[in-house]
C-alpha positions in Angstrom: 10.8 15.4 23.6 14.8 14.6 23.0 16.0 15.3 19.7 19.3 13.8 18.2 21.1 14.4 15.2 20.7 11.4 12.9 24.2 10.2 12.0 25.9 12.3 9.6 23.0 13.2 7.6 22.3 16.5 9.4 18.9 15.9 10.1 17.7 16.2 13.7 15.0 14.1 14.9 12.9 13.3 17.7 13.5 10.4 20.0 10.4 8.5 18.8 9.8 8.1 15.2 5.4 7.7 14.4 5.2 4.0 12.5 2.4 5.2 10.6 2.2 1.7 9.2 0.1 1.0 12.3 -3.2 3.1 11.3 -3.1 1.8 7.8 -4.6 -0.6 5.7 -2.4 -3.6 6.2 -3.2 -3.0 10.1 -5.5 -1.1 11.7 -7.2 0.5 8.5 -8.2 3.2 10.0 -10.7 6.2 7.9 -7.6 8.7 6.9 -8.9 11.5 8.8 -9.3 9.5 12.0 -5.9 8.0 11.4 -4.3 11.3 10.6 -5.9 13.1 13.7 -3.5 10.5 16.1 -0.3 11.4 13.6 -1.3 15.2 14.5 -1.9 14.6 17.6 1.7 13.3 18.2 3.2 16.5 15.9 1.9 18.5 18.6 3.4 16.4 21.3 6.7 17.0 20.1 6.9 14.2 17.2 8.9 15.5 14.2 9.8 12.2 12.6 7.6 9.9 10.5 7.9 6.4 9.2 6.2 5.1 6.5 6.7 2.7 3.0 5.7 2.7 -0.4 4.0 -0.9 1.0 2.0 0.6 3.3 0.0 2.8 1.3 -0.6 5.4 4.1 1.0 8.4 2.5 -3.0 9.9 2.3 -2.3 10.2 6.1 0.3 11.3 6.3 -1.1 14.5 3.7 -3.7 15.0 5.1 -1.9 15.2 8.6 0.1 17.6 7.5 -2.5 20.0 6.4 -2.2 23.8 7.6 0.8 22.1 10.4 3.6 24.5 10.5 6.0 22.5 12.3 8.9 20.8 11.1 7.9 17.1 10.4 10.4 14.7 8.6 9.7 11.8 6.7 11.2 8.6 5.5 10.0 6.5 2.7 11.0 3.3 1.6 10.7 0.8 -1.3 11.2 -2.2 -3.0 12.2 -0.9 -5.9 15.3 -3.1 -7.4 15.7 -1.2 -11.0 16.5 2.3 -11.9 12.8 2.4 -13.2 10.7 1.4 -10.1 12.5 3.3 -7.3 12.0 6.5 -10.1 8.4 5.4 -10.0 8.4 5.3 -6.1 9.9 8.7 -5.1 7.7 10.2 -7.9 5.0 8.6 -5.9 6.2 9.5 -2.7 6.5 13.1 -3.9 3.2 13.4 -5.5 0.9 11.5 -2.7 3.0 13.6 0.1 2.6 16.4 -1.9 5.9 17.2 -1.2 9.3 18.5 -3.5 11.7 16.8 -1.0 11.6 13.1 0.9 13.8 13.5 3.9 15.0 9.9 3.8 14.6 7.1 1.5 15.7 3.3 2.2 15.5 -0.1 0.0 12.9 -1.5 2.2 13.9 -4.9 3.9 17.6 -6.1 2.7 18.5 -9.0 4.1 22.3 -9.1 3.5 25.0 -7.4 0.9 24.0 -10.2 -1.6 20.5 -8.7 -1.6 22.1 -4.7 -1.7 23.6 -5.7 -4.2 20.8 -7.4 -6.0 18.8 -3.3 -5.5 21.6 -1.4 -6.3 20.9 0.1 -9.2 17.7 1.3 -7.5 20.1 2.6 -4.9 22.0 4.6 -7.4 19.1 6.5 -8.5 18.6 7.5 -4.7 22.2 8.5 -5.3 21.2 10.6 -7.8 18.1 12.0 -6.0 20.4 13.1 -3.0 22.9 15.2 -5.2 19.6 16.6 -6.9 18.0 17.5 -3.6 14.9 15.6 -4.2 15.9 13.1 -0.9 18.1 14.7 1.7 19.3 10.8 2.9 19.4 7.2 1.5 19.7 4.0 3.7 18.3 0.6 4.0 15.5 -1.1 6.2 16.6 -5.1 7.6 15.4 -6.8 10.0 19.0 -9.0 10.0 22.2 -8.6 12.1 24.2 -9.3 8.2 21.8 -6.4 6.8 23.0 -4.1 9.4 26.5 -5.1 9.1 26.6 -5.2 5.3 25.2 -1.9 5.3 27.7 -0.2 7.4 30.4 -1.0 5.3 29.0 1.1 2.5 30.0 4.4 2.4 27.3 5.9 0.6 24.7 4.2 2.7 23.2 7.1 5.3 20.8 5.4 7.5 19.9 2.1 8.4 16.6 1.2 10.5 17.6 -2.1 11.9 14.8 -4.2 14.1 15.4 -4.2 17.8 13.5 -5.3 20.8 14.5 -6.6 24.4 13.3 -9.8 23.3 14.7 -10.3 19.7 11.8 -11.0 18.4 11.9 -11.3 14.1 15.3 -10.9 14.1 15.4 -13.4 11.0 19.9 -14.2 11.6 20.8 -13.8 15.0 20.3 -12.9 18.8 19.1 -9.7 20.3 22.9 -8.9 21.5 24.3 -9.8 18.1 22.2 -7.1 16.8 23.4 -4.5 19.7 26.8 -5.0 18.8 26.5 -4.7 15.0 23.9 -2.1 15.2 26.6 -0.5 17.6 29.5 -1.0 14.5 27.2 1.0 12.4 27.0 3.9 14.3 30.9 4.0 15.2 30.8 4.3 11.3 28.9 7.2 10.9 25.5 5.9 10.2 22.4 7.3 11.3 20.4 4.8 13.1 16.5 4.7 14.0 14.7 1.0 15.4 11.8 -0.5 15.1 9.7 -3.2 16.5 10.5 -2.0 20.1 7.5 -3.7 20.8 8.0 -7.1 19.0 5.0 -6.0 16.4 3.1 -6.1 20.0 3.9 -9.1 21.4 5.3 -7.3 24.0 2.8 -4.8 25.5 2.4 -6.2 28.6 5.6 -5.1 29.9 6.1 -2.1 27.4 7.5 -0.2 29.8 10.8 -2.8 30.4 10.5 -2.7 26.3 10.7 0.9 26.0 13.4 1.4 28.5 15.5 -1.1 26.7 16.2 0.4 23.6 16.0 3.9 25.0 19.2 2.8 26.8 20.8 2.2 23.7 22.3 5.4 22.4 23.4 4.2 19.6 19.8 4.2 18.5 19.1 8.2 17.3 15.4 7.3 17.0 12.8 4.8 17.6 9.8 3.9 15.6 6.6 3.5 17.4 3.3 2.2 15.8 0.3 3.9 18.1 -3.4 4.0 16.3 -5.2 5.9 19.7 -4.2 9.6 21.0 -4.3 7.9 24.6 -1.0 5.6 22.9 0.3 8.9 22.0 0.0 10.3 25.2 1.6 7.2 27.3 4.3 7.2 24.7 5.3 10.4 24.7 5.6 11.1 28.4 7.7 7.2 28.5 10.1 8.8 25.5 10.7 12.2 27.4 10.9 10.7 30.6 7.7 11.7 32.9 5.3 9.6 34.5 2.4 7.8 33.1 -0.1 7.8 35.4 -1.5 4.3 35.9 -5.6 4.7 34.6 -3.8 5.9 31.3 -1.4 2.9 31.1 -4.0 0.7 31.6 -6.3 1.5 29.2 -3.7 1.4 26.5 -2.0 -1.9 27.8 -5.8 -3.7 27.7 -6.1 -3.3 23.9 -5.5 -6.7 22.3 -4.2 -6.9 18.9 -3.5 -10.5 17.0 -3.1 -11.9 13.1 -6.5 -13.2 12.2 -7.3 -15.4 9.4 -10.4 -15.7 8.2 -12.2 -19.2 7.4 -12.5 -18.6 4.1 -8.2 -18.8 3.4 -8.0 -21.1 0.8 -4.6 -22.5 2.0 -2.7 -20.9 -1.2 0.3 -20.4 1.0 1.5 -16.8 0.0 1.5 -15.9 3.4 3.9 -18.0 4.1 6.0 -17.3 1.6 5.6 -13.6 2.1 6.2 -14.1 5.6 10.0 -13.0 6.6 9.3 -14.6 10.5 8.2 -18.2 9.8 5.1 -17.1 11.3 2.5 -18.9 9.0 1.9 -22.2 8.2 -0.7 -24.0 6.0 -1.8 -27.0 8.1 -5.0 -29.0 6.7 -5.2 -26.6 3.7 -5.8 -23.4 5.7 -3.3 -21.2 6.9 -2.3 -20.6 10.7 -0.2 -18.4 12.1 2.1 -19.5 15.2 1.6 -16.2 17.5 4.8 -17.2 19.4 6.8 -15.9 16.4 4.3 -13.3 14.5 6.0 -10.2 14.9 2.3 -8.9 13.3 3.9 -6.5 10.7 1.0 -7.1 8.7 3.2 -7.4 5.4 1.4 -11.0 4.6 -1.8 -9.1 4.1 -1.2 -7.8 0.6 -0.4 -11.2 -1.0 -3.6 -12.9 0.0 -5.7 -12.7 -2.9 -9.1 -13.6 -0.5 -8.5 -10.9 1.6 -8.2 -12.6 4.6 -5.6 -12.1 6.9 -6.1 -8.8 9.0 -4.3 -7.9 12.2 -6.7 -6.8 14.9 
């Protein structure tokens, strides 16, 4: 596995970042110890950085992961904390469900643009705070925008920023695939530590996840890259793709036949909180019921929390 240093924040991580959002409840929902055995599984292949969200509620995994591993294993967090108060509330949290003193990165989850920094920065400054304390090591922003990305790397004080990026350009909410490149490109010229996600377009683009993979491993500019895997066999192709070895083909193709897609149950009531929820235009209620245009679901699973029946699952 290739390690880089992460921007200017001194922290060296491994090419390929675990998405633990993946074996969580909004997706896969998988029994913590099962879902922690393939986040072990990829510490001992080499993985030494983590992903995960205050959202995602899968810091038990990550815990119980970690148990008796001796390694070094980093972590990010993120929130959407907008006050002083709440982003308090969510590194306490983050401390105490990790069981950890110190949260190597923390990020306001999701800005779309300076108005919205702006609109969290007072949550920010407690990060601030947090970093001269020791309690985080590094503060950033998550976006899924080419003007979050930009926004952010005109801010001094902003560390890291873990943009969206995919061959395809798929849920980039303001802009084209090559817009992104060449802002995400600015950032790093300015110091920032950079780490992707949604190589694979929330899955929508397995079938060639090779081509996917090899497109943003070309871009340097990207220190790390956040993969969601749920299997050890997703692990193992991912791995070997990220340090450059072979995959053999049996082992490719039982990972590239698992389908995944945003169901919705028959019993949605057509309330439309998906849709609002839903930074992709993905979902729309037609008939009273909601349905999801697969064409532009990037299946981050974040619509799930807001439905009130309980169902929308991605499988």
């Amino acid at each position: 596995m290739e390690y880089r240093e992460l921007g200017s924040t001194g922290l060296k991580v491994s090419r390929m970042c675990f998405g633990v959002l993946t074996v969580g409840p909004l997706q896969a929902n998988m029994p913590v110890s099962m879902g922690a055995g393939v986040i072990r599984y990829a510490l001992e292949c080499g993985v030494n950085f983590m992903d995960t969200a205050q959202y995602y509620q899968t810091y038990p995994y990550i815990r119980h992961a970690l148990k008796g591993y001796n390694g070094e294993a980093l972590i990010a967090s993120k929130s959407y904390a907008y006050t002083r108060e709440m982003m308090r509330e969510a590194v306490e949290e983050a401390q105490r469900e990790l069981n950890r003193d110190v949260i190597d990165i923390f990020l306001l989850h999701e800005q779309e643009s300076a108005l919205t920094i702006k609109g969290h920065w007072e949550a920010y400054e407690y990060l601030l705070e947090c970093k001269q304390k020791g309690i985080i090591r590094a503060a950033g922003i998550s976006t899924h925008t080419v003007a979050g990305v930009r926004a952010a790397a005109e801010i001094p004080d902003i560390d890291v920023i873990h943009p969206l990026y995919n061959i395809n350009g798929l849920g980039i909410a303001d802009g084209t695939v090559t817009e992104m490149g060449e802002a995400i490109a600015d950032a790093a010229r300015a110091g920032k530590g950079i780490y992707g996600m949604k190589s694979l377009g929330g899955g929508n683009l397995l079938t060639d996840f090779e081509q996917a993979f090899a497109f943003v491993l070309e871009n340097n500019n990207l220190d790390s890259i956040a993969v969601g895997m749920q299997t050890k066999e997703e692990v193992d192709v991912n791995t070997r793709l990220f340090s450059g070895q072979k995959v053999p083909d049996t082992l490719k193709q039982k990972v590239s036949s698992i389908p995944r897609r945003l169901h919705i149950e028959s019993w949605c009531t057509g309330c439309g909180k998906c849709c609002e929820r839903c930074s992709s235009g993905a979902i729309h209620v037609v008939d009273g019921r909601a349905e999801v245009n697969r064409d532009v679901c990037c299946l981050c699973g974040y619509c799930s929390p807001v439905c009130k029946e309980f169902c929308i699952k991605v499988i």
